[in-house]
ROPA-516884 format. One record per residue (C-alpha): x, y negated, z negated. Coordinates in steps of 0.02 Angstrom, whole numbers, plus 50000, padded with zeros to 5 digits. Last residue first. Layout:
% residues N
XYZ/...
END
This chain:
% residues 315
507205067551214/508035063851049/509595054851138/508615044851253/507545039551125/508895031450992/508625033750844/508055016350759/508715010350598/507555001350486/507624983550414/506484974750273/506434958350224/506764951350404/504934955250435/504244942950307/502404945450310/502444962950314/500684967250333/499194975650236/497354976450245/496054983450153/494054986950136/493695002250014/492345013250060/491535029449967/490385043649983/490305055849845/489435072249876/488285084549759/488605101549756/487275114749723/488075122249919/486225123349992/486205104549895/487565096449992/486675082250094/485255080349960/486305073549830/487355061949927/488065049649789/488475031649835/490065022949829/490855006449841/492885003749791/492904984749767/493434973249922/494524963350027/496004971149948/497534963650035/499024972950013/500664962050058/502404969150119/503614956050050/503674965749905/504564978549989/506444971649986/507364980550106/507814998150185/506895007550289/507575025150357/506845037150481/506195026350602/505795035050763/506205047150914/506125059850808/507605071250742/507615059350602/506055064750520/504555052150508/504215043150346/502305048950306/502955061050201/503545045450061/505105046749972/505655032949853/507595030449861/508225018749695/509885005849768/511385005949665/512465009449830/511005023549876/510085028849722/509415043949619/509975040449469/511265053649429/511375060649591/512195046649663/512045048349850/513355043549980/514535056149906/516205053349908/517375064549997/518845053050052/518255052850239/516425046750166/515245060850107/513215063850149/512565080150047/511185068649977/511015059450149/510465074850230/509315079850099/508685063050097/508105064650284/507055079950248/506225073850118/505625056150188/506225040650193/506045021750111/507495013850024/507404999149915/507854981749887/507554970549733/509254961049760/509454964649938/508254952449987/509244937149954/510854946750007/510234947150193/509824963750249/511154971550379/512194974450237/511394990650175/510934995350366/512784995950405/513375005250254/511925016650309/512735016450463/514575020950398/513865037150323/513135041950479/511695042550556/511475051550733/510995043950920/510965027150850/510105009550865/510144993150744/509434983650609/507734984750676/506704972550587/505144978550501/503404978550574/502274965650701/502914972750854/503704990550845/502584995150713/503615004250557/503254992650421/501454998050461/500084983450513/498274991850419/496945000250509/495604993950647/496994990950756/498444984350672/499335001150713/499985008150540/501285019850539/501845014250356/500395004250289/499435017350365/500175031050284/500195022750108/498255016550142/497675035150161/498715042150038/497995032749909/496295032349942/496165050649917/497025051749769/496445035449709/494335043449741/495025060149648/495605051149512/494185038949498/492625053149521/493685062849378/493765049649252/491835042949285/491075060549308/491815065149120/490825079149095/489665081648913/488475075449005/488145090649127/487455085349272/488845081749363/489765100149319/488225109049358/488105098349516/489725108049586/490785090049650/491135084549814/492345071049898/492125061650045/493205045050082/493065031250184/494265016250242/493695001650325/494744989750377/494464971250347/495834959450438/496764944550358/497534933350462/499184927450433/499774908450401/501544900550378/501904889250239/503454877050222/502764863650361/504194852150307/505244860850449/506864849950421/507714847250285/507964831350183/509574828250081/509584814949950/510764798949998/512134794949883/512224782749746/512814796949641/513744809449751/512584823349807/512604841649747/511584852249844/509964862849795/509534874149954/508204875750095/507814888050182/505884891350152/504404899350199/502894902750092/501364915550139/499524906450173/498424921150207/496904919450307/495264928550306/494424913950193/493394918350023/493024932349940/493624947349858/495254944449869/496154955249772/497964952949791/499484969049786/501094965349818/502334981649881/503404994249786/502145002049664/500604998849790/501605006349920/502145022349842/500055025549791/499515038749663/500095027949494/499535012549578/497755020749652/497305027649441/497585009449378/496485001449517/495285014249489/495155011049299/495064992149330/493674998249454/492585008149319/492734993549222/492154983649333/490704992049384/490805001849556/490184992949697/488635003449788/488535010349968/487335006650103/488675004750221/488704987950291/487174981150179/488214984350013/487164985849872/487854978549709/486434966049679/485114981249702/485924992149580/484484993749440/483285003649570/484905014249614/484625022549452/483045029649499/483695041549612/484695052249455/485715061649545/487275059249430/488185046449513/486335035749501/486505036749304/488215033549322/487665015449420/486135013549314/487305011449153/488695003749213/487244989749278/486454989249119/488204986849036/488174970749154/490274969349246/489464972849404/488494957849386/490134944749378/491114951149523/492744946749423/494124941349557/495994950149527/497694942449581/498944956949541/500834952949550/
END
C-alpha cells in the first residue's frame, strides 16, 4: 500500500519546464523553482511526474520496497500510529454477555526519523545538452539505482542512528528465533514454525547467495531437497536474495524469515536535486546532486524471525 501527498506547485507544467531546463545547465531555470527550493540542501523537488516515474523506477530496483509498506508522508507529525490487536470473534449464547478484552489502547506509536540520503551521479554534457536525450528517463534510473541500494542495505543493517532501523539490529530488529553453531535442515523447519501462523501466510525468506546455495543442495535423511527448484521456494515460501544479508560463516543473521510488510518505509520527502555544472566542467560532465529523506522500522518485531550463529562458534 502506497499513501502519496500531491505537492501542488511541483505538479505546474511551468515548473517541469524550468526544472529540465535547470537539469540541463541552463541557470536561469532555477529563477522559476523558487517554491521547490529546499533550504537544507539547496536542492530542488522534482515535478510530480518526474517523481511518480522515480517512485516506479526505486520499486523495480529496491527488494524492500517490493516486500515491505511503503507511505509518503510528506508532511505532517513525526509519529506513526501502527495497530495492535489480539482479539478474536467468539460465539456467545443469545442472552449472553459480549466479551471485552483488555488493552483497549489498540495503537502503539513510533517515531519517525529523517535521514538523509545523497547521491552523485554524472553525465558527458554533450549528452545533456543535446535535446534529442532523454535526461528525465536516464537521471530517474540512475537516481533509483542508486537510491535503491542504499535504503535496502540500511533497512537491513541499519543502525537507527542517522540511517534507517535494519531487521537485523540486535535491539529494535527482528526476533531471534533461536541460536546455532551450523543450520540444518531441521532448523529451517524450526525457523518456519517459529513465526506465528498469522504471519506465515504472506511470509518470506531473506538471504544472500552464498547461503541459498547451501540450502539449495540441503536434503532431509530421506533425500528431499529443502529447496524446490521449480519455484524457487522454501515449504511454499518465495526466497528473495539481497547481498546485504551477511554470510553464515559470520557471526550474524544469515536467514530472515516472516512477513515483511510489517517493515514500514517512511518517505519524508520527494527526491531533490540540483545540477553541478561548474563542479565537473574540466571533465565536460555535468553532476547531479540529490537527497531523499527516509526512514524505516519493523514495527511488529515478532513478524519476522532470524536465526543467530552462534559467536563463540564463528570466532
Amino acid at each position: 500500500m502506497n499513501y502519496t501527498e500531491v505537492i501542488v506547485y511541483t505538479g505546474q507544467p511551468e515548473y517541469s519546464k524550468n526544472f529540465w531546463n535547470a537539469m540541463r545547465g541552463q541557470e536561469d531555470g532555477y529563477s522559476g523553482l523558487s517554491e521547490g527550493r529546499s533550504s537544507e540542501t539547496g536542492t530542488y523537488v522534482m515535478p510530480n511526474a518526474t517523481n511518480n516515474k522515480y517512485e516506479a523506477a526505486i520499486i523495480n530496483e529496491s527488494l524492500f520496497r517490493k516486500i515491505g509498506t511503503t507511505f509518503n508522508v510528506y508532511e505532517g507529525s513525526y509519529h506513526i500510529l501502527a495497530k495492535e490487536y489480539d482479539d478474536l470473534a467468539q460465539f456467545v449464547p443469545e442472552g449472553g454477555a459480549i466479551p471485552v478484552f483488555d488493552g483497549l489502547n489498540d495503537f502503539t506509536q513510533y517515531t519517525v526519523e529523517s535521514h538523509k540520503l545523497a547521491a552523485l551521479v554524472k553525465m558527458n554534457s554533450d549528452f545533456v545538452r543535446n535535446a534529442a536525450f532523454d535526461i528525465e528517463s536516464y537521471l530517474v534510473k540512475r537516481l533509483a539505482r542508486n537510491f535503491a541500494k542504499a535504503e535496502d542495505n540500511a533497512f537491513i543493517n541499519g543502525t537507527g542512528v542517522q540511517m534507517p532501523t535494519g531487521i537485523l539490529n540486535d535491539a529494535n530488529g527482528a526476533e531471534v528465533a533461536y541460536s546455532v553453531d551450523e543450520i540444518t535442515y531441521d532448523h529451517i523447519i524450526r525457523l518456519y514454525f517459529s513465526v506465528k501462523s498469522e504471519y506465515r501466510k504472506n511470509a518470506v525468506w531473506l538471504m544472500n547467495d552464498k547461503t541459498a546455495l547451501a540450502l539449495r543442495t540441503m536434503k532431509d535423511e530421506a533425500g528431499n531437497y529443502l529447496w524446490r527448484n521449480s519455484d524457487d521456494t522454501i515449504l511454499g515460501k518465495k526466497v528473495f536474495i539481497s547481498e546485504f544479508m551477511p554470510d553464515m560463516e559470520s557471526d550474524s543473521k544469515p536467514i530472515a524469515f516472516g512477513d515483511f510488510s510489517y517493515y514500514w518505509i517512511i518517505c519524508r520527502s520527494p527526491v531533490s536535486v540540483r545540477a553541478l555544472s561548474e563542479k565537473f566542467a574540466l571533465l565536460d560532465q555535468i553532476g547531479y546532486l540529490a537527497f531523499e529523506f527516509v526512514d524505516g522500522k519493523l514495527i511488529r518485531p515478532e513478524a519476522v524471525k532470524v536465526i543467530q550463529m552462534n559467536t563463540e562458534t564463528n570466532s
